[in-house]
Jmol script that loads the backbone (N, CA, C; Angstrom):
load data "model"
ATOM      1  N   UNK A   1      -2.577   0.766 -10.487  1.00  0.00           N
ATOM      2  CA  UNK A   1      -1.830   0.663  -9.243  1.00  0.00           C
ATOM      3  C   UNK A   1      -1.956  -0.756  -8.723  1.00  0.00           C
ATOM      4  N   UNK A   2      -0.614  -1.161  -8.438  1.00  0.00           N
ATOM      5  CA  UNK A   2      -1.265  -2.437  -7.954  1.00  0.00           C
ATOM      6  C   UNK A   2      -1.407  -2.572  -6.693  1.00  0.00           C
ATOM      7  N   UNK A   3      -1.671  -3.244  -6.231  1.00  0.00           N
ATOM      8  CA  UNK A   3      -1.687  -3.829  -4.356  1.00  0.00           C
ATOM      9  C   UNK A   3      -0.829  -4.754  -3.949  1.00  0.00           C
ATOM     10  N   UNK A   4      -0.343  -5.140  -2.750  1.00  0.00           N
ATOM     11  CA  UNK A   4       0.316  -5.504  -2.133  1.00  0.00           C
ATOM     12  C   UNK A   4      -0.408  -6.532  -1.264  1.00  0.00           C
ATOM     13  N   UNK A   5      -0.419  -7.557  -0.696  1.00  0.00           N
ATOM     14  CA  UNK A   5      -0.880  -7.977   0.763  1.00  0.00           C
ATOM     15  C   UNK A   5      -0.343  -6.907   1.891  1.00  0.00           C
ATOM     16  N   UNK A   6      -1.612  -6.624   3.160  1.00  0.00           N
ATOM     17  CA  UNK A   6      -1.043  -6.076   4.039  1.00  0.00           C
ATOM     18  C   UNK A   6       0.081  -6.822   4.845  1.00  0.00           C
ATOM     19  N   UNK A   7       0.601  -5.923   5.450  1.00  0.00           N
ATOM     20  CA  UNK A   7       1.733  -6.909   6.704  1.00  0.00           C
ATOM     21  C   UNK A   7       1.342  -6.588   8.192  1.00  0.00           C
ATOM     22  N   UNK A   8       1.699  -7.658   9.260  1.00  0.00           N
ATOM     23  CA  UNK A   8       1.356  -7.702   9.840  1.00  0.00           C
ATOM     24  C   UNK A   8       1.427  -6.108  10.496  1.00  0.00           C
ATOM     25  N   UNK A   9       2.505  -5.628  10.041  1.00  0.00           N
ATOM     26  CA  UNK A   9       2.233  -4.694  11.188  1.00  0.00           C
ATOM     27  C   UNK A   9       1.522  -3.284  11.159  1.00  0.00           C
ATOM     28  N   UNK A  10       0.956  -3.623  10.134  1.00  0.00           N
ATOM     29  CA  UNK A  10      -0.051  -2.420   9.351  1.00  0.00           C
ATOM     30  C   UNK A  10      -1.265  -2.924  10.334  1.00  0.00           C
ATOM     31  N   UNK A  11      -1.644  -3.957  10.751  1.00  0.00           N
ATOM     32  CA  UNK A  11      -2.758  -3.556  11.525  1.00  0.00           C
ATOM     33  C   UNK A  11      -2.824  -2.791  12.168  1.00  0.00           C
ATOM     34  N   UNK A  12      -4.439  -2.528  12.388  1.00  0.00           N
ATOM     35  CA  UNK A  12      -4.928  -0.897  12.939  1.00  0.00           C
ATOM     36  C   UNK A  12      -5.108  -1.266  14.921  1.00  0.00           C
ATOM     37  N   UNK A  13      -4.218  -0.736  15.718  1.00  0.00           N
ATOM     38  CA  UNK A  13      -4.642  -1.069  16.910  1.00  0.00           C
ATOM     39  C   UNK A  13      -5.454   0.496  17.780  1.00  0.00           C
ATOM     40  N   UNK A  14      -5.342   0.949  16.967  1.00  0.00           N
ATOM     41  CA  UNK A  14      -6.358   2.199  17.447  1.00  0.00           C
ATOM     42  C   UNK A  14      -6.485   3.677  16.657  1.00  0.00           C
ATOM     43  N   UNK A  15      -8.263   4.267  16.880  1.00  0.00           N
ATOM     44  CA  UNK A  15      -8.391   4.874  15.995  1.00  0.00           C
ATOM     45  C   UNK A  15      -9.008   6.105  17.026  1.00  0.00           C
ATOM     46  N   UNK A  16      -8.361   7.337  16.411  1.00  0.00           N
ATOM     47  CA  UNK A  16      -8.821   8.600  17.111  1.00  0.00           C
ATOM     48  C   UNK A  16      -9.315   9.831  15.991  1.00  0.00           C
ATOM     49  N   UNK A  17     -10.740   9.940  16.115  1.00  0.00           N
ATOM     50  CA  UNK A  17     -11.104  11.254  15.241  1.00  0.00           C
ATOM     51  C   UNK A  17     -11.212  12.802  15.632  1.00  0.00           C
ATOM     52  N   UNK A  18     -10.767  13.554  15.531  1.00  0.00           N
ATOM     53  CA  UNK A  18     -10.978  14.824  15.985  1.00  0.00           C
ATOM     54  C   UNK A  18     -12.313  15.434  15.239  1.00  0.00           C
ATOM     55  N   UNK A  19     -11.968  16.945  15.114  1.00  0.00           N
ATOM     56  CA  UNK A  19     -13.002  17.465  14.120  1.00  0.00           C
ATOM     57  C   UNK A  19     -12.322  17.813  12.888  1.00  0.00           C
ATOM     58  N   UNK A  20     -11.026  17.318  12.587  1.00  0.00           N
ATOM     59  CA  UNK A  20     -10.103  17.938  11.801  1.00  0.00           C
ATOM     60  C   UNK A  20      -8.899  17.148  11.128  1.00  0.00           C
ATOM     61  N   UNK A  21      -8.929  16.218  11.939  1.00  0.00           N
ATOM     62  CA  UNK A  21      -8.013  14.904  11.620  1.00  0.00           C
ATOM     63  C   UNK A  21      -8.318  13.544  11.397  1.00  0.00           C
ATOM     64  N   UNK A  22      -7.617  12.702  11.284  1.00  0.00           N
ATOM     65  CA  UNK A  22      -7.722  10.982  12.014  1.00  0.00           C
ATOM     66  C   UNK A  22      -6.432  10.533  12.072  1.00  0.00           C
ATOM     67  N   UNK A  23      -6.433   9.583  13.626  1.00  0.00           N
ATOM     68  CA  UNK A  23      -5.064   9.090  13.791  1.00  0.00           C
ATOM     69  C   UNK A  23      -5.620   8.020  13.598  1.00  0.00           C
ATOM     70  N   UNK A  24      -4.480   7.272  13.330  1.00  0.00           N
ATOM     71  CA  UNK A  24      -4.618   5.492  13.419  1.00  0.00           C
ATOM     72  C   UNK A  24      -3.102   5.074  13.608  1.00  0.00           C
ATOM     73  N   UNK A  25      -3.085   4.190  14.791  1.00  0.00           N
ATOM     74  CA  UNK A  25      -2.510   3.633  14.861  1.00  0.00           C
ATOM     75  C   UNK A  25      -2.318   2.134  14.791  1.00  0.00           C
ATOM     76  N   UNK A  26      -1.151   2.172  14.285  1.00  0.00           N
ATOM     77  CA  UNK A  26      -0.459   0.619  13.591  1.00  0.00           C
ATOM     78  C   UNK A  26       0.281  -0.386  14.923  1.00  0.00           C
ATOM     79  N   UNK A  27      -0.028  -1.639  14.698  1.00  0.00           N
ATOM     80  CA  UNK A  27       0.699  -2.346  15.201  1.00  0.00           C
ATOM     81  C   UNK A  27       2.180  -2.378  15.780  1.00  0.00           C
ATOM     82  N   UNK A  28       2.410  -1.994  15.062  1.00  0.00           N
ATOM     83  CA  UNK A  28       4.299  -1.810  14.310  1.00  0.00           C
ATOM     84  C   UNK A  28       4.973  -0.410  15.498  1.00  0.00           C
ATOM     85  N   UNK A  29       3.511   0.446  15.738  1.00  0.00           N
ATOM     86  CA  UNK A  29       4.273   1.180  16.116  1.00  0.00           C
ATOM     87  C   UNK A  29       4.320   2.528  15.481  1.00  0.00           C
ATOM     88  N   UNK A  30       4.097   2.632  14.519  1.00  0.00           N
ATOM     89  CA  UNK A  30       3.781   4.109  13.776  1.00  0.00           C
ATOM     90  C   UNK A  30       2.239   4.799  13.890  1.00  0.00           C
ATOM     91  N   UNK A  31       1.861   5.934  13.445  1.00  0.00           N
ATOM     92  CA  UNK A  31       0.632   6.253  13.269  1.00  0.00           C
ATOM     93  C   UNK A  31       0.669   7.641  12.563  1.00  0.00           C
ATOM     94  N   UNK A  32      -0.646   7.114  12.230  1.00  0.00           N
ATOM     95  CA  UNK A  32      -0.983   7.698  10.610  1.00  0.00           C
ATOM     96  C   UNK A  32      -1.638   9.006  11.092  1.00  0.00           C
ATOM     97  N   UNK A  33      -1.370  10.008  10.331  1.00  0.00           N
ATOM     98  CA  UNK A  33      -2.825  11.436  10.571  1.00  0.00           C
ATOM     99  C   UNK A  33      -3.071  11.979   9.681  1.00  0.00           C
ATOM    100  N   UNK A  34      -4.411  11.667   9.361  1.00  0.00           N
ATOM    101  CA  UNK A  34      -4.446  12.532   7.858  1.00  0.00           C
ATOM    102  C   UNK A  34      -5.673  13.346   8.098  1.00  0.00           C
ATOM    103  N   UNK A  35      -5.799  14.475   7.273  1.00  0.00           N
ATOM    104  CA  UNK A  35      -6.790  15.274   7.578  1.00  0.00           C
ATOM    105  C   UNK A  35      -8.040  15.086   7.265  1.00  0.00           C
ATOM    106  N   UNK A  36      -8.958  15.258   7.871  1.00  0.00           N
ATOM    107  CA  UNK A  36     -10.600  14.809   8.242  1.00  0.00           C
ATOM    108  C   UNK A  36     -11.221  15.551   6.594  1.00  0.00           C
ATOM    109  N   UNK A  37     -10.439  16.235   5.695  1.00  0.00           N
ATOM    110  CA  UNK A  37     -10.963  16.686   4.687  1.00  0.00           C
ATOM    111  C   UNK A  37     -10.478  15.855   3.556  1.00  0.00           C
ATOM    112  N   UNK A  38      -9.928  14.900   3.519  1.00  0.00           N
ATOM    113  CA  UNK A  38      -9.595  14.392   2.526  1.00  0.00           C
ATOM    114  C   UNK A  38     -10.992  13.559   2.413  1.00  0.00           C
ATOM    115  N   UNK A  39     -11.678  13.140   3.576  1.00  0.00           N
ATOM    116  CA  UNK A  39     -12.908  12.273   3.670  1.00  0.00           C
ATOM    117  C   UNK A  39     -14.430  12.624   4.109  1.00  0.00           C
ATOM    118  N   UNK A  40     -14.686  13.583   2.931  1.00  0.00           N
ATOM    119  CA  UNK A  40     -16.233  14.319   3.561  1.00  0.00           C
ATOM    120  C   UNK A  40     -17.051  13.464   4.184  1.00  0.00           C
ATOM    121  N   UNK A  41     -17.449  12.254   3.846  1.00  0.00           N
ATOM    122  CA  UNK A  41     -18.142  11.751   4.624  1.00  0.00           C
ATOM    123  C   UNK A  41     -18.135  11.499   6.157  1.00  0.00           C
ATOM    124  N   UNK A  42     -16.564  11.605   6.517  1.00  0.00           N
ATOM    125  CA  UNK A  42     -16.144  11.735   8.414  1.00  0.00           C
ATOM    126  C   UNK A  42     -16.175  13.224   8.044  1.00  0.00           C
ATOM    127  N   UNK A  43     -15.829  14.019   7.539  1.00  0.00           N
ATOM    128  CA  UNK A  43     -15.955  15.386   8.082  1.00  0.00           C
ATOM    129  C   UNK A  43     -17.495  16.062   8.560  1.00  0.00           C
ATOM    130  N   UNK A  44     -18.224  15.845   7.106  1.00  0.00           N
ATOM    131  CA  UNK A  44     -19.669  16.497   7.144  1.00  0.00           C
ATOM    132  C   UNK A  44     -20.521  15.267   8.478  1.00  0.00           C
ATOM    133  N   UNK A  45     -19.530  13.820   9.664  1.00  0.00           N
ATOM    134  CA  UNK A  45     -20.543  13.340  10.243  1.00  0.00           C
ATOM    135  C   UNK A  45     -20.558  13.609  11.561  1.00  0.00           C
ATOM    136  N   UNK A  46     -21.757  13.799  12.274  1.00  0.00           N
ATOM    137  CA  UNK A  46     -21.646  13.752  13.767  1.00  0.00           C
ATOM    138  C   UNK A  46     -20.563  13.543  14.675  1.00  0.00           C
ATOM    139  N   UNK A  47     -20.398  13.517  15.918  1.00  0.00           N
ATOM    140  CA  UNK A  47     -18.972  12.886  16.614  1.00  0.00           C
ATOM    141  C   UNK A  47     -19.766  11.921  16.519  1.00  0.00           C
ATOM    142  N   UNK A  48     -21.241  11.694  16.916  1.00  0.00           N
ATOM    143  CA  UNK A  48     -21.648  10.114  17.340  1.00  0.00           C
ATOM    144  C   UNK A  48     -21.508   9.114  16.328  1.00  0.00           C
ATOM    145  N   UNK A  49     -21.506   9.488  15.327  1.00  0.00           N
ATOM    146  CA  UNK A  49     -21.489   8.921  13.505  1.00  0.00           C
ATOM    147  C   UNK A  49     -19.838   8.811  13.448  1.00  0.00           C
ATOM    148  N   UNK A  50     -19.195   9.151  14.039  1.00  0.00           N
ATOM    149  CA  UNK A  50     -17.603   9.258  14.110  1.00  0.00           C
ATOM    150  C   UNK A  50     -17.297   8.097  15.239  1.00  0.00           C
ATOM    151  N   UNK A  51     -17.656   8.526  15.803  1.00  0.00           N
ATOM    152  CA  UNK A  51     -17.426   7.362  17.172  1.00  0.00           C
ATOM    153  C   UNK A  51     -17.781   5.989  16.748  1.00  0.00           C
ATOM    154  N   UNK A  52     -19.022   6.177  16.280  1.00  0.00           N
ATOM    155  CA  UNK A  52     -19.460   4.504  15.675  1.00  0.00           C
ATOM    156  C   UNK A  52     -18.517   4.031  14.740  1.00  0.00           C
ATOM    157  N   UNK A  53     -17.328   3.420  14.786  1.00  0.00           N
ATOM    158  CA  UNK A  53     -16.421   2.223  14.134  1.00  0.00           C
ATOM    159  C   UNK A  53     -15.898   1.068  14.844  1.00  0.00           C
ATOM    160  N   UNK A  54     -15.668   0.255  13.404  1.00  0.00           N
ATOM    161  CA  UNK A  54     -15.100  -1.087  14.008  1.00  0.00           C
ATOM    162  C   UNK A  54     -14.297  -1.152  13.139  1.00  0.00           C
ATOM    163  N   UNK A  55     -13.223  -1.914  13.532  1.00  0.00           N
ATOM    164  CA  UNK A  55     -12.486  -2.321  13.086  1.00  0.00           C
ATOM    165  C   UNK A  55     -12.179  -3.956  12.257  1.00  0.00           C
ATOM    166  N   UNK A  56     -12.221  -3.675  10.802  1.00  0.00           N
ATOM    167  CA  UNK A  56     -12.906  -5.025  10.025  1.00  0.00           C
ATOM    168  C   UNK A  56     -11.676  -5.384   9.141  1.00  0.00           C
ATOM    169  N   UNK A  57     -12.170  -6.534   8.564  1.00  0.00           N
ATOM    170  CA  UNK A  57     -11.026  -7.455   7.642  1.00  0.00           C
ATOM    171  C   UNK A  57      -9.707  -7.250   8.047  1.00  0.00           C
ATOM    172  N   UNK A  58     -10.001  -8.297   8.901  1.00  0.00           N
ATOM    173  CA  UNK A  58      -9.059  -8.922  10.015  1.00  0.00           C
ATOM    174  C   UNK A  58      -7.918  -7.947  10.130  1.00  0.00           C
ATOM    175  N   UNK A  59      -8.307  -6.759  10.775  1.00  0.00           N
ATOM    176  CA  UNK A  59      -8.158  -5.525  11.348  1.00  0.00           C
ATOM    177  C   UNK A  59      -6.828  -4.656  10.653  1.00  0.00           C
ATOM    178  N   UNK A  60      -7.275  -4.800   9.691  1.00  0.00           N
ATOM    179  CA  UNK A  60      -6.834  -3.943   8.570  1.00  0.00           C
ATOM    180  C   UNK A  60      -7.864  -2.783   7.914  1.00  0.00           C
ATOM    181  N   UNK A  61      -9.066  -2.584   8.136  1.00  0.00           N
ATOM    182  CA  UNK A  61     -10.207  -1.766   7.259  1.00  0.00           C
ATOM    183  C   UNK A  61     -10.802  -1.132   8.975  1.00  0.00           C
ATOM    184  N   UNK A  62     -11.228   0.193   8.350  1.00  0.00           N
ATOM    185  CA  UNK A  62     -11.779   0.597   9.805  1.00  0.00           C
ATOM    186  C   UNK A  62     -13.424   0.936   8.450  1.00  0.00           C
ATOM    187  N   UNK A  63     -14.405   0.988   9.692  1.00  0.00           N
ATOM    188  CA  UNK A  63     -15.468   1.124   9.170  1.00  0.00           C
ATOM    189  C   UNK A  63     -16.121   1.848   9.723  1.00  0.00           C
ATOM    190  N   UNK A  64     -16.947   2.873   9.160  1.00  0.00           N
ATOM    191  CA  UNK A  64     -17.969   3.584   9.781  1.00  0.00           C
ATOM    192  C   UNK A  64     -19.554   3.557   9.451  1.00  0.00           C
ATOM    193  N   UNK A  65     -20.161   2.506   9.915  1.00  0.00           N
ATOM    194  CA  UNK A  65     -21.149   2.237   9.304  1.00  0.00           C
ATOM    195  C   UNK A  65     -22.161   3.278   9.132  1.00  0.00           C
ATOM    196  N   UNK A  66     -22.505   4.039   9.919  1.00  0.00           N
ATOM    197  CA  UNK A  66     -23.805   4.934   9.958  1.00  0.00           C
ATOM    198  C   UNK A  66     -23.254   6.024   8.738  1.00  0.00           C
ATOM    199  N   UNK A  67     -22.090   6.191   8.035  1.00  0.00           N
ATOM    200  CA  UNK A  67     -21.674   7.119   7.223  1.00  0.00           C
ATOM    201  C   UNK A  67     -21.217   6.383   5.911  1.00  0.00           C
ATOM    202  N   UNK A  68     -21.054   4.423   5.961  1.00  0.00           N
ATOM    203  CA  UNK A  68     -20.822   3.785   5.208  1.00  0.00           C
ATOM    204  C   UNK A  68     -19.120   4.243   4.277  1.00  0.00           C
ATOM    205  N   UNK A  69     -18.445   4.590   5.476  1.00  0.00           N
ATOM    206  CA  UNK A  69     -17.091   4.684   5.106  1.00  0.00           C
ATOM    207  C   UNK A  69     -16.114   3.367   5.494  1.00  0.00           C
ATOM    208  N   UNK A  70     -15.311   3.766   4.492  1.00  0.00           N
ATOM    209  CA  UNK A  70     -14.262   2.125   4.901  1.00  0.00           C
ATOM    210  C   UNK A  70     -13.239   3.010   4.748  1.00  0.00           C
ATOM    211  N   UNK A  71     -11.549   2.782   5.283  1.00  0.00           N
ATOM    212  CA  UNK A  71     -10.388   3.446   5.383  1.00  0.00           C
ATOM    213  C   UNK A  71      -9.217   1.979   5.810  1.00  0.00           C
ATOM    214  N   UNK A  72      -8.677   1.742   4.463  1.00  0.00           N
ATOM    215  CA  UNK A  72      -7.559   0.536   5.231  1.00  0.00           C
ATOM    216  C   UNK A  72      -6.215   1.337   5.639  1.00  0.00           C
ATOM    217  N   UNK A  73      -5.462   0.626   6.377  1.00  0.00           N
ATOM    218  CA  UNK A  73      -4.508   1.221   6.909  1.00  0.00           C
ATOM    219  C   UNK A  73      -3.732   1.590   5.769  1.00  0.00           C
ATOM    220  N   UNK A  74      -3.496   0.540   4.209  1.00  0.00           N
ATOM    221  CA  UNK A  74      -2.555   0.305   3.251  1.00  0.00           C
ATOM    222  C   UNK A  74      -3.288   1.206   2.761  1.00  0.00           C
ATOM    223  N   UNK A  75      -4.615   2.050   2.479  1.00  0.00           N
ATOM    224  CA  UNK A  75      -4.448   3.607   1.760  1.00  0.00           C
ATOM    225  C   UNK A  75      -4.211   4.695   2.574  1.00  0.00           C
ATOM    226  N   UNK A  76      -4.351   4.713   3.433  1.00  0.00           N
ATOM    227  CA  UNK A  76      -3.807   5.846   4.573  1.00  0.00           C
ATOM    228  C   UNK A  76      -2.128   5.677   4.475  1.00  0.00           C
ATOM    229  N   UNK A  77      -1.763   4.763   4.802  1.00  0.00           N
ATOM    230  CA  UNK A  77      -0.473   5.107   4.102  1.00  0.00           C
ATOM    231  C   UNK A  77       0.467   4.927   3.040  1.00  0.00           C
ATOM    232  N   UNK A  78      -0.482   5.106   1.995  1.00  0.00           N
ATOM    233  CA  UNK A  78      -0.648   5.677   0.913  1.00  0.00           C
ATOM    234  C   UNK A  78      -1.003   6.777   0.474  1.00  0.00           C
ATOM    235  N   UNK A  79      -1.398   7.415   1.493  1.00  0.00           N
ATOM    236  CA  UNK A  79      -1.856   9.286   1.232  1.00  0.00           C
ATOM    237  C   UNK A  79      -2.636   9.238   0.603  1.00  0.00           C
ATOM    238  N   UNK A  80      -4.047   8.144   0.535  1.00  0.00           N
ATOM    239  CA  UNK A  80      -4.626   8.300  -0.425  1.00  0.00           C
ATOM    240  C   UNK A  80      -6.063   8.880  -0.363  1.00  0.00           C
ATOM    241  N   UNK A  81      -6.545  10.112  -0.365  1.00  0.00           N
ATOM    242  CA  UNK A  81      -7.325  10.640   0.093  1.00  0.00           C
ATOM    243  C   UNK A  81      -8.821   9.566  -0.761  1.00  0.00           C
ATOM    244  N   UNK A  82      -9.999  10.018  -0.257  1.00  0.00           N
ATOM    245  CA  UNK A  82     -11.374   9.394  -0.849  1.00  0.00           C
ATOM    246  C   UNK A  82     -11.458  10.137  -2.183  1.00  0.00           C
ATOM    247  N   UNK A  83     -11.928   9.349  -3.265  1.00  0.00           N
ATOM    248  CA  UNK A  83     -12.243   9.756  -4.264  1.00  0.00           C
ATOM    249  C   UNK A  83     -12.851  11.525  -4.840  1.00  0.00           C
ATOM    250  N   UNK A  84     -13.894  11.312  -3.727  1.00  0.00           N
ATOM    251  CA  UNK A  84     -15.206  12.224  -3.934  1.00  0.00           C
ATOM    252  C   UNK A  84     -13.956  13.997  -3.374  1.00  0.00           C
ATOM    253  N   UNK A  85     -12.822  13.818  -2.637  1.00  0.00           N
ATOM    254  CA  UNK A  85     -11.965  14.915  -2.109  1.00  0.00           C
ATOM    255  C   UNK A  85     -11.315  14.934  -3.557  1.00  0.00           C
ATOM    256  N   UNK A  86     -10.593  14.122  -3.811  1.00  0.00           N
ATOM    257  CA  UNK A  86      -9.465  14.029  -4.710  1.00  0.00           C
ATOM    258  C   UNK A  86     -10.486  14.607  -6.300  1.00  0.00           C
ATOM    259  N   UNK A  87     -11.250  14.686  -6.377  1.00  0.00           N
ATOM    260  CA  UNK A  87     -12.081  15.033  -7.212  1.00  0.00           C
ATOM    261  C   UNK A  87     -12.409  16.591  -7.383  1.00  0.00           C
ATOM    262  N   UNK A  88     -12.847  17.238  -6.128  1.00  0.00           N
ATOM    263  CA  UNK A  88     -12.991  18.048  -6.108  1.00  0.00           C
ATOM    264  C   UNK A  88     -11.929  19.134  -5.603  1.00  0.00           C
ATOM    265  N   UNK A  89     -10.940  18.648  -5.586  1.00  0.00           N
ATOM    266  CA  UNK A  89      -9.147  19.351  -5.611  1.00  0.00           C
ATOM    267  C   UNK A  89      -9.098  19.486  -6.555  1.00  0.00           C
ATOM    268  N   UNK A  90      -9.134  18.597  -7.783  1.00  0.00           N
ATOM    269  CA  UNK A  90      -8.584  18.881  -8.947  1.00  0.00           C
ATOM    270  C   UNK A  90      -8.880  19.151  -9.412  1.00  0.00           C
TER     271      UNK A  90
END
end "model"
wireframe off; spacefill off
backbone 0.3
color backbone group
């Protein structure tokens, strides 16, 4: 697969976790929701372990350090669930 450079308007200007989802929203104006199970590591973490992110590489990557998750906007919309899900679907 190859990659792309992001564009500007894929930056992430805000991020909301439920117990069941994640939104993110884009610059541009759109926003993303994908379900909190594609990514065990936000599912199986705390809200407080959820709450703890920043927003990194030059605000394109969201990060969750205490769970050591990364999520760029360009695989979210990409539907691209975390490995360790997509693994155990199939």
């Amino acid at each position: 697969m190859s990659t792309s450079e992001p564009k500007a308007g894929e930056r992430i200007s805000g991020v909301r976790v439920s117990d069941d989802s994640i939104e993110v929203d884009l610059l541009d104006g759109r926003t993303i929701i994908a379900p909190l199970a594609w990514f065990p590591r936000l599912l199986h973490a705390t809200d407080a372990q959820r709450s703890n992110l920043r927003v990194i590489g030059g605000g394109f990557v969201i990060n969750w350090p205490d769970v050591d998750e990364h999520l760029s906007s360009q695989g979210l919309l990409a539907g691209a669930p975390a490995r360790a899900a997509m693994s155990r679907a199939g």
